[in-house]
N, C-alpha and C positions, 0 to 999 in steps of 0.2 A: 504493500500500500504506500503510496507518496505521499511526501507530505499534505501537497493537496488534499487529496483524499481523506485523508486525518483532521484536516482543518473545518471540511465539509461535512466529515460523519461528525466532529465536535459542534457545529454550528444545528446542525437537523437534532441531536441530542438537547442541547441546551432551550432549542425548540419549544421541543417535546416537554421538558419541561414543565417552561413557561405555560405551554397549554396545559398540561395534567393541573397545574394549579388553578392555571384559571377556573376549570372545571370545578375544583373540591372548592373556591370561593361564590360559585354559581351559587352549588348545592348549601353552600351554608347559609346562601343569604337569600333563598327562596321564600324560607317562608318572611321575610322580613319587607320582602318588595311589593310596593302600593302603586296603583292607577298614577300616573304622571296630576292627572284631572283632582287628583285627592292633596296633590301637596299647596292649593290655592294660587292668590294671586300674589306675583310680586311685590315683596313690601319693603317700606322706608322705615324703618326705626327713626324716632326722635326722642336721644336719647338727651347725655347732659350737656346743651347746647351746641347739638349737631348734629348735624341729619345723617344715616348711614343706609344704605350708599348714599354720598354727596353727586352723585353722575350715573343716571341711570337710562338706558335705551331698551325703550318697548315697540311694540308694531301700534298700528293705528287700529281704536276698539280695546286694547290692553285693560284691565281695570287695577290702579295700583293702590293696596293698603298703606295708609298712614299710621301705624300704629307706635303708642306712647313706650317707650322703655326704662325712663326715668322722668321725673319733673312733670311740667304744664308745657305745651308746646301748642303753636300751630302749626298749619302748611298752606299758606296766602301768598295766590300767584303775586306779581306784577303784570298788575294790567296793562303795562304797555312795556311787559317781555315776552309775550305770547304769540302766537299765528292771529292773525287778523282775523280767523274767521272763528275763533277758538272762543269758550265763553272764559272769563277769569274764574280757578276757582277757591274754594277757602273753607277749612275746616271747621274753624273756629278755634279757641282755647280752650283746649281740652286737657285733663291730668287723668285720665287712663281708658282703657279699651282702644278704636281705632275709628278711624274712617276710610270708604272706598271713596276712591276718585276713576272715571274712565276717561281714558281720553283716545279722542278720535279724530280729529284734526292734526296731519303732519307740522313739524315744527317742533323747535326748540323751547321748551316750557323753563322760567325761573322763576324762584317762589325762596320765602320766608319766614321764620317766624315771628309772627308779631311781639312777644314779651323780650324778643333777643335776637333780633336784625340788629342793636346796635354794636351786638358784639359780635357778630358777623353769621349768625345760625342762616345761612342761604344754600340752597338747591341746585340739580340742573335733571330736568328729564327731556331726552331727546326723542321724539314720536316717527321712526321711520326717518327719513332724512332730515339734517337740520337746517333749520330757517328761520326766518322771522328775524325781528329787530333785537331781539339779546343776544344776535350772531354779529351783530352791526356795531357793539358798543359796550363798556365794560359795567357788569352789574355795580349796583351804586355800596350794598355794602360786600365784607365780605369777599369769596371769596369762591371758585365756580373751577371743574373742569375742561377744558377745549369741548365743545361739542363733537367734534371729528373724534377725538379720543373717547370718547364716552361712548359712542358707536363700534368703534373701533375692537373694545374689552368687551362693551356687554354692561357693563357696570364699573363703577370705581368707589372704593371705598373710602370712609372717612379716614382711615389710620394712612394708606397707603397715598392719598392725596396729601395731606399734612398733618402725618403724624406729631411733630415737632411745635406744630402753631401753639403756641403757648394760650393765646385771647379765645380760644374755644374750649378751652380747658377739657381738653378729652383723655379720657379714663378706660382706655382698652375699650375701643366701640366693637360690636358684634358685625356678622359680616351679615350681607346683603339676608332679606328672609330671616333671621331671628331680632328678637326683640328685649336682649340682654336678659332677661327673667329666668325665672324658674321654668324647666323644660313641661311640655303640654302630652298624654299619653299616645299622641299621634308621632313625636320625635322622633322614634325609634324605628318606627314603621318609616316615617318619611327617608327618616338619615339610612336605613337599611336599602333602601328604592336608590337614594341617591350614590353610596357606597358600591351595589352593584352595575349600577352607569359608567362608574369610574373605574371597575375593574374591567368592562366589555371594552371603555373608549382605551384604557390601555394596552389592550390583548390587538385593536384593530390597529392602535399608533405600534406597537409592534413590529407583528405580518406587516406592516406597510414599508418597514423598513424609515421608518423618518425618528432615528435615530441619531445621533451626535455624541463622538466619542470623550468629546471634551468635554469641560464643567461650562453650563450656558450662567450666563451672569442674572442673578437674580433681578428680576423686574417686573412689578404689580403688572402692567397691562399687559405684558406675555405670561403672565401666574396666570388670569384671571382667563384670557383666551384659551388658554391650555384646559383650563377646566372646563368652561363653558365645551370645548372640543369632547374632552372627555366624558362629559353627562351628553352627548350625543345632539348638543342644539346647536352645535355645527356641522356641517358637512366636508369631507375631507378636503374638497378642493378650495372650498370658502379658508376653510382653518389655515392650509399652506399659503394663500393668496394674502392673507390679514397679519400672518405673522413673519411672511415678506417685507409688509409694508414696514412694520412695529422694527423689525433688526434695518431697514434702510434708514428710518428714521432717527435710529442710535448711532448712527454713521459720520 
């Protein structure tokens, strides 16, 4: 046998492997996997003066929860940061439970909270491509991510945007979909559903061969696409295209 051949029956083995595990992580986490339709709608934690995700991208129709995780908050657009054709909308002051917001008008949404816009607790939700006049001109307080970037990931978080901001006083914010609390008897079921996404979208990044032998350098908007790739809400050709873009632009 060549070396060759030793090199290729080591690679078809290491394989093999890889999939035998995959498998015995299928089976473990069958019973723990829920309907995608069951884990609800994208939510914004408002936590202690600051919104998490600070940059979120939905499609048009989306409906996104505002829900409280610490304190009294709003989420009060600016009416003249919206799509033209879009209604303003606004929660109110609220200190616990949530509200739904849908939104169906494309465009670049920013919004506020009223008890704590002056220390900067500001938004960005982008709907499908962005637009509109908060693309045109710098939110008044505060403190917002690129719209193109916020499409871009999917989402961006509060720690991962400015962890370091001292005037938001953030305290280990939760990521996108939790709401800092005490976990709900659905968690387990959800994070079981989402754990076996991430074991399939690893098995396909795999077999795909889109591999790198080096250390990639840590970076929230290439974390955050990777996952999003990985729970399956990218497509492989979209995933390779956007993370194209994300290493030119580190260039």
């Amino acid at each position: 046998m060549t070396d060759h051949d030793t090199a290729d029956a080591g690679h078809s083995y290491g394989r093999r492997q890889f999939l035998g595990i995959l498998g015995a992580g299928a089976v473990t986490g069958a019973g723990l996997a829920t309907p995608a339709s069951a884990q609800g709608p994208p939510v914004v934690a408002m936590d202690n003066d600051y919104f998490d995700p600070i940059g979120l991208h939905v499609e048009p129709g989306t409906t996104v929860r505002f829900e409280i995780a610490a304190g009294a908050h709003s989420a009060t657009a600016y009416e003249d940061r919206i799509p033209a054709a879009a209604s303003a909308f606004d929660t109110g002051t609220i200190a616990g439970g949530s509200v739904d917001v849908t939104f169906d008008v494309e465009g670049t949404y920013d919004y506020y909270c009223i008890p704590h816009e002056s220390i900067g607790m500001t938004g960005r939700i982008v709907v499908g491509a962005p637009g509109g006049p908060a693309t045109s001109r710098s939110i008044p307080s505060g403190d917002v991510p690129d719209s193109d970037a916020i499409v871009e990931a999917g989402s961006i978080t509060a720690d991962s945007f400015g962890a370091d901001d001292a005037t938001t006083g953030r305290m280990g914010p939760g990521m996108m979909g939790g709401s800092g609390g005490s976990a709900t008897p659905g968690t387990a079921l959800v994070g079981g559903s989402v754990a076996m996404m991430g074991i399939l979208g690893g098995a396909l990044y795999w077999l795909l061969g889109d591999r790198s032998d080096g250390a990639e350098a840590v970076d929230p908007a290439v974390a955050t696409l990777r996952r999003r790739y990985e729970q399956g809400e990218l497509e492989d050709a979209e995933y390779r295209r956007r993370r194209r873009r994300l290493q030119t632009d580190e260039q």
